[in-house]
C-alpha positions as CSV (number, residue, x, y, z in Angstrom):
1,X,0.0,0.0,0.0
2,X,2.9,2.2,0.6
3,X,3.9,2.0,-3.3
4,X,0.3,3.4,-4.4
5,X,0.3,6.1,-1.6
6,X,4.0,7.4,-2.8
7,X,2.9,6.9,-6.8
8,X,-0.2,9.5,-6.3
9,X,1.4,11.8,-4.1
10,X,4.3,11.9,-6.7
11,X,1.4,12.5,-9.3
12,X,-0.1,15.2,-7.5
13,X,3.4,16.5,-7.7
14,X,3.6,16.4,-11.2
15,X,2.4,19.1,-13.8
16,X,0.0,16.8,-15.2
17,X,-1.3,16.0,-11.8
18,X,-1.5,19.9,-11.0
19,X,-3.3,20.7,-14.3
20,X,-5.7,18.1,-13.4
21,X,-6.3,19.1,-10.2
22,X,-6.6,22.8,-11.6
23,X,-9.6,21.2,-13.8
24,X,-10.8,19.8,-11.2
25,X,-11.3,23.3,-9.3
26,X,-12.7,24.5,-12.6
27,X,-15.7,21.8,-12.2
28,X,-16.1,22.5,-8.6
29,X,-16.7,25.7,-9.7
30,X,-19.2,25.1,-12.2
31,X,-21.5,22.8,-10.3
32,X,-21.2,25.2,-7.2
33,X,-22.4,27.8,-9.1
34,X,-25.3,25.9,-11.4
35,X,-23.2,26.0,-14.6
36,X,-21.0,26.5,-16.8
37,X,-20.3,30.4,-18.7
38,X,-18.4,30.8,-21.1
39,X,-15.0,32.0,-19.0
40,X,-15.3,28.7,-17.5
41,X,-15.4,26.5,-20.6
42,X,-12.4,28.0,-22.1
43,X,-10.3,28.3,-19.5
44,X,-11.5,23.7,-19.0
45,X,-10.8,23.7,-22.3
46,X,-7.3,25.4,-22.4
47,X,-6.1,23.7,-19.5
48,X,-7.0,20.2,-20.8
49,X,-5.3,21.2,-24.1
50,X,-2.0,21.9,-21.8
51,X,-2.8,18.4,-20.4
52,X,-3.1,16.5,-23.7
53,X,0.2,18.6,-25.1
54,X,2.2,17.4,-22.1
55,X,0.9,13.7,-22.3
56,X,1.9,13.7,-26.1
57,X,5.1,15.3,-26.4
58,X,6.4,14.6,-22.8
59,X,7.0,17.7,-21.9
60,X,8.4,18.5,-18.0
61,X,7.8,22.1,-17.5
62,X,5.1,24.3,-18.9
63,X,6.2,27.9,-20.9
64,X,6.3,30.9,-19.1
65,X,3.3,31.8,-20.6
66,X,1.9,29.0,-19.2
67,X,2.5,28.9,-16.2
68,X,1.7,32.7,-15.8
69,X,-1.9,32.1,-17.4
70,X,-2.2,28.7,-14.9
71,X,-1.6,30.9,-11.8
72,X,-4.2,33.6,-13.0
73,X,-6.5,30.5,-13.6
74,X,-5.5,29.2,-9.8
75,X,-6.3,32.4,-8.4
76,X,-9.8,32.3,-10.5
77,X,-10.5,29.6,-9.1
78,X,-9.9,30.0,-5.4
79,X,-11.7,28.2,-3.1
């Protein structure tokens, strides 16, 4: 059991596993508030297009850019 525990914290870790977590927010967000707008479905969208672009090409860091627009999307998002 200590293997899986380790593997999904490590995951969590990850960008992938942050980016999903950040989609994950975005969700929250949209069934706490009784739908989706339009804001909402593009930023889903453009953070599952990072996710998917990562996965492919194996990347191991996002851009600047990236990252920049992921922390404006974090903040969004805030609990």
């Amino acid at each position: 059991m200590k293997k899986v525990a380790t593997k999904t914290a490590e995951h969590k870790k990850s960008i992938v596993g942050k980016l999903l977590q950040l989609k994950y927010r975005i969700n929250d967000t949209a069934t706490e508030e009784g739908g989706w707008s339009g804001d909402m479905s593009d930023d889903k969208r453009y953070v599952q297009s990072l996710i998917s672009d990562i996965r492919k090409h194996g990347f191991t860091k996002l851009s600047p850019e990236d990252g920049h627009c992921c922390n404006g999307l974090w903040k969004k998002y805030a609990s």
